[in-house]
C-alpha positions in Angstrom: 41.3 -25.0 -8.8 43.2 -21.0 -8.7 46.3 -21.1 -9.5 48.5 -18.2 -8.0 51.7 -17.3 -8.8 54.3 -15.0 -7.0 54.0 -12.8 -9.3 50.4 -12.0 -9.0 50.2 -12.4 -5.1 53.0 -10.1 -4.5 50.2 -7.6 -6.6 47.7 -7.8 -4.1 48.6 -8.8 -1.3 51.2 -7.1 1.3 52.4 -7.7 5.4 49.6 -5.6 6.5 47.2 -8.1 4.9 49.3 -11.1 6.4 49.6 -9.6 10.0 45.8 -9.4 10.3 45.3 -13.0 9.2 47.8 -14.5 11.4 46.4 -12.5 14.3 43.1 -14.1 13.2 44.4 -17.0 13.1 46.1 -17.4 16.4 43.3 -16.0 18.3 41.3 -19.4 16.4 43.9 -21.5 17.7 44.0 -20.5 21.2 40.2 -21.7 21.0 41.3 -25.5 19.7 39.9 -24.6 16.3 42.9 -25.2 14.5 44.6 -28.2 14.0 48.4 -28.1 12.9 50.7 -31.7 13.3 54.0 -31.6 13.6 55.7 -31.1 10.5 58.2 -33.3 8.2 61.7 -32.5 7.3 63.4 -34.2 5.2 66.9 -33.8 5.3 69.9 -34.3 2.4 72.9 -33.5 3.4 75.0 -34.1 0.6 73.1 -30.7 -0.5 73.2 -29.4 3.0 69.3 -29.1 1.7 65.8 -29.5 2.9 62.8 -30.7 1.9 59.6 -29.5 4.5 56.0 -31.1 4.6 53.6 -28.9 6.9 49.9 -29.9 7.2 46.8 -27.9 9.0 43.2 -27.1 9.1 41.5 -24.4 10.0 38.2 -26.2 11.6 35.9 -23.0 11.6 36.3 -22.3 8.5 36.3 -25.7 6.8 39.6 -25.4 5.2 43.2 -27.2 5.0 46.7 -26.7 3.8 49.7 -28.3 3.4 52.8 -26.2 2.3 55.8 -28.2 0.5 58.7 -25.9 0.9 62.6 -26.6 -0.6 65.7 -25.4 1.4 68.4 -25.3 -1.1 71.6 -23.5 0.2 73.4 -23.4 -2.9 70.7 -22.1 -5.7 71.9 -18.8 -5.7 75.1 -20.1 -7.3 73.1 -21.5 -10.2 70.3 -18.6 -10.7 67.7 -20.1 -8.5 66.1 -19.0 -5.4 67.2 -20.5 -2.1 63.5 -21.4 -1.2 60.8 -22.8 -3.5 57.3 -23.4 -2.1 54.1 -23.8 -2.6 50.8 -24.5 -0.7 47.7 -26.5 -1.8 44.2 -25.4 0.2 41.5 -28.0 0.2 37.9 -28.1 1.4 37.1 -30.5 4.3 33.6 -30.1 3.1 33.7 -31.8 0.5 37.8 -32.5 -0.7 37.7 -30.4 -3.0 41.2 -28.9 -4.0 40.4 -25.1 -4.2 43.8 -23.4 -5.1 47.3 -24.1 -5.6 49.9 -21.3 -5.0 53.3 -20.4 -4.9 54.4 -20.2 -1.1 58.1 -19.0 -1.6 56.9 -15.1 -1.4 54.4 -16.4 1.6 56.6 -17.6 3.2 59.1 -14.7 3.5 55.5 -12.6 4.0 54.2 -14.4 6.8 57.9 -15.1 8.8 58.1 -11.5 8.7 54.5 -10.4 9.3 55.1 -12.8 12.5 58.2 -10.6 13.1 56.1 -7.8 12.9 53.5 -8.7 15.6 56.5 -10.0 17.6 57.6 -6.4 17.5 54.7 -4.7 18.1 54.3 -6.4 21.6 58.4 -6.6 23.0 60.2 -4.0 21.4 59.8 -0.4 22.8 57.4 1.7 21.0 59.7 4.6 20.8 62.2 2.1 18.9 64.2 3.8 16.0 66.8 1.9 14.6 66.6 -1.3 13.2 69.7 -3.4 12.5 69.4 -6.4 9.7 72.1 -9.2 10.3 72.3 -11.4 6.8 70.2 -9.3 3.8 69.6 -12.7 1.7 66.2 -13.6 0.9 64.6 -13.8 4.0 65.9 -10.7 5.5 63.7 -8.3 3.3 60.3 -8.9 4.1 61.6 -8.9 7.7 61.9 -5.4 7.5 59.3 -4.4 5.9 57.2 -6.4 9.0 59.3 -4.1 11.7 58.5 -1.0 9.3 54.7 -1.8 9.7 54.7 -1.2 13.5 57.7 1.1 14.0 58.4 4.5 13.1 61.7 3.0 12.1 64.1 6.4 11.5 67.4 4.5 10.4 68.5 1.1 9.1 71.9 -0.3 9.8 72.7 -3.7 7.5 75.3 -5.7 7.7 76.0 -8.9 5.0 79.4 -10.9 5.3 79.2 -9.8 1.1 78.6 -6.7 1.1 77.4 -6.0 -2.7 74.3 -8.0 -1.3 73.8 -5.5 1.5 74.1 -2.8 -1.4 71.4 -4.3 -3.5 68.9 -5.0 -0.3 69.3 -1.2 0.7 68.4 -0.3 -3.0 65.2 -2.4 -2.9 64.8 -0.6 0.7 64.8 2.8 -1.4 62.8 1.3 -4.4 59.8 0.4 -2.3 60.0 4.3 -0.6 61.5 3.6 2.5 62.3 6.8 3.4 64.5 5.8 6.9 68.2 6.6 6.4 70.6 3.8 5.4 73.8 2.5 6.6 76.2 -0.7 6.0 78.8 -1.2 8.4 81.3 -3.8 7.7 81.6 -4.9 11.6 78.4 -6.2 12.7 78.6 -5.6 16.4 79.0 -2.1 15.1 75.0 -2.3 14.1 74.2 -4.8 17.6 75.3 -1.6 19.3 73.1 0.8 18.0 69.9 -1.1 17.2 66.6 -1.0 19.2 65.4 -3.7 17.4 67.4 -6.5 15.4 66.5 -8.8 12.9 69.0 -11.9 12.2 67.9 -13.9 9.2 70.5 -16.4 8.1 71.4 -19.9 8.1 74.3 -19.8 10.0 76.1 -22.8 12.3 77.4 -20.5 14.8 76.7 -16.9 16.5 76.5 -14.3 14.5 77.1 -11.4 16.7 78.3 -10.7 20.1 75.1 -10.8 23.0 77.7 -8.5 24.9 77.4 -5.6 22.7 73.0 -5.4 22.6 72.2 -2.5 24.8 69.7 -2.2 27.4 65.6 -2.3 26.0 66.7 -4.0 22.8 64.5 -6.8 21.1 65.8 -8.9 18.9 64.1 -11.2 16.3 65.7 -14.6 15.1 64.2 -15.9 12.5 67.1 -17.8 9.8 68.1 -21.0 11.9 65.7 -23.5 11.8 67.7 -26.6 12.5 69.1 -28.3 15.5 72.7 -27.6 14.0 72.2 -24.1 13.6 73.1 -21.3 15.9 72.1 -17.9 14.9 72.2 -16.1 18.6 75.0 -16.9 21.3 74.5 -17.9 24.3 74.7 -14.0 25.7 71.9 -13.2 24.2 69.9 -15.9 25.3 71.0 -15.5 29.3 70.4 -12.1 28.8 66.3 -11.9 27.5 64.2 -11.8 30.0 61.4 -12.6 28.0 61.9 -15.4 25.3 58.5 -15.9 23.3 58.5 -18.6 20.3 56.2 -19.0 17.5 55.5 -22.8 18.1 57.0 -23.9 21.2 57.3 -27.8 20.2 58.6 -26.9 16.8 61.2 -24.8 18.7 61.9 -27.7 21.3 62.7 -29.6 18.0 64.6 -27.3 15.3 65.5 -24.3 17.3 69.2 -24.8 17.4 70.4 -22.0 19.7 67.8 -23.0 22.3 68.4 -26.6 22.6 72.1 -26.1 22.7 71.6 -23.9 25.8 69.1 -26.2 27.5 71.1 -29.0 26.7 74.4 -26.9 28.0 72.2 -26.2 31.3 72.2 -22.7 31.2 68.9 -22.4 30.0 65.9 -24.4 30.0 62.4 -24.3 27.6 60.6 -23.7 30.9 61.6 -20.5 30.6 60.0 -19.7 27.4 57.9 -16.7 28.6 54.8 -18.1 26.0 54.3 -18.2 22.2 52.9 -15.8 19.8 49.3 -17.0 20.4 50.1 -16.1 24.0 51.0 -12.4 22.9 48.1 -12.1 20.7 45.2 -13.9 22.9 46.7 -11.7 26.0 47.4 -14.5 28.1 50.7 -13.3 28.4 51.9 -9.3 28.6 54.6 -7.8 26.6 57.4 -5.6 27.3 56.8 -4.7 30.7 59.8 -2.1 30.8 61.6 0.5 29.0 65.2 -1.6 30.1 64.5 -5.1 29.6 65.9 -7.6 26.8 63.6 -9.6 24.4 63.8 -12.1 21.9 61.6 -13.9 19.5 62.4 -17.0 18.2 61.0 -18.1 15.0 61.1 -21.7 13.5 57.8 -21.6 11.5 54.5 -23.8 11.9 51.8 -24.8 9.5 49.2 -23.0 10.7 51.2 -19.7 10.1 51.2 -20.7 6.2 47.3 -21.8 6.7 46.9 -17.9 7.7 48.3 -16.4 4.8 46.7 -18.8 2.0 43.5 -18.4 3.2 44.1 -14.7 2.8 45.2 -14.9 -0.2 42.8 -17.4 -1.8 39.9 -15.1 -0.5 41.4 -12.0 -2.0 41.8 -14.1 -5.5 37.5 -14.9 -5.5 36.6 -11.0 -4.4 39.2 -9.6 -7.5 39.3 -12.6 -9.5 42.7 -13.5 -9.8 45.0 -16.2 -10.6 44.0 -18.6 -13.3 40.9 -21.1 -13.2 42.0 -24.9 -14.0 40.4 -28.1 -14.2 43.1 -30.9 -12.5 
């Protein structure tokens, strides 16, 4: 078995590496030849944490994953990181366990490599400012997805602590970003000007204003992945006139702000204009106009984690990394 740490993955491989495997790996899924069940959550909410168990298979290539992924609000108070992951690959040849690795960079990678091809189909292609609501941990590779298919010309952040916002436009700078960079302190400040938005945080209710997005904006939301959280208002929702998801029965499920509106009855899942798979197989178009309002709704799936290990575990045999064990 290859063992990977984050370390070493982070070394090798980056979101242009992840975008090309989940485009792979959606187009094998619109052809039935992945299997993905429905995930489990387990839930502790004397924590406010989570505990996540996502299975698949990729049946082409005789291959299956299951990621094990911890949600724990409150680490960053205690030194740790929020989420801690990691995904086990298996042959379905012959059983054998080929590599264990550490999914909490993945994870972030592959959320925002799905952000990233989200993008590149509903927001304008002339899009130059990018807003990022909540810099925590998921938020960075997020941008770096939109900066991958944009010629992104300013960044507007906004962090209810701001010292956060500080250090994620630093690590904007350290990497060579070379877009200008702005923290506001109001965030419907950064709603206003954005072409594209990203909102990435685990937030209960709204956290901006649906009134203040201007016309040919597309937002991504990609932080609230439980029935009680609400990242977008119901504005914004009304307001899309395409709403794309990246798994439609895990959104029907855990997408908070979309089952509050179709349970409200001013909004219905039958409106969803497809899922990612949709975008990428072209059953479905993109943006069809320079005026229109998208959204992409992001929950997460197994088979998007699938994408990315395979990636990575094929990298690891051509340049031999990680470290060889017998288990």
């Amino acid at each position: 078995m290859i063992i990977l740490n984050e370390q070493e993955i982070k070394s090798f491989y980056k979101v242009e590496d992840a975008i090309r495997d989940i485009r792979q790996t959606l187009n094998a899924k619109v052809q039935d030849k992945v299997l993905s069940p429905h995930r489990t959550v387990l839930k502790f909410p004397h924590k406010n944490s989570t505990s996540i168990y996502m299975p698949s298979a990729d049946l082409e290539n005789n291959i299956a994953a299951v990621k094990v992924v911890s949600i724990f609000p409150s680490n960053p108070e205690k030194g740790l990181p929020t989420t801690q992951g990691i995904i086990i690959l298996t042959s379905t040849e012959n059983g054998e366990h080929l590599s264990m690795m550490n999914a909490s960079y993945l994870t972030r990678l592959r959320t925002g490599a799905m952000t990233a091809i989200a993008t590149d189909y509903l927001s304008r292609k002339e899009a130059e400012v990018l807003t990022v609501v909540g810099t925590g941990a998921m938020a960075f590779e997020q941008a770096l997805g939109v900066l991958a298919v944009r010629n992104i010309k300013q960044i507007i952040l906004f962090n209810r602590t701001a010292n956060r916002a500080d250090l994620f436009a630093q690590r904007l700078k350290d990497m060579g970003v070379d877009a200008s960079i702005h923290i506001v302190d109001e965030v419907n400040e950064g709603v206003s000007k954005a072409d594209i938005i990203c909102c990435a945080t685990n937030s209960t209710k709204p956290v901006f204003d649906g009134a203040f997005l201007k016309p040919g904006t597309h937002v991504n939301g990609v932080g609230s992945y439980l029935p009680h959280m609400h990242e977008l208002d119901r504005t914004t929702i009304i307001t899309a006139s395409k709403i794309v998801v990246d798994d439609l029965h895990g959104a029907m499920e855990e997408a908070g702000e979309l089952m509050e509106a179709s349970k409200e009855g001013i909004w219905s899942f039958h409106q969803v204009y497809g899922e990612l798979q949709d975008l990428v197989s072209g059953q479905v178009q993109g943006r069809e106009n320079e005026e229109e309002i998208t959204f992409f709704k992001s929950v997460g799936a197994s088979y998007y984690d699938l994408a990315v290990a395979k990636g990575v575990y094929q990298q690891s045999l051509n340049g031999s990394k990680g470290y060889s064990i017998d288990v």
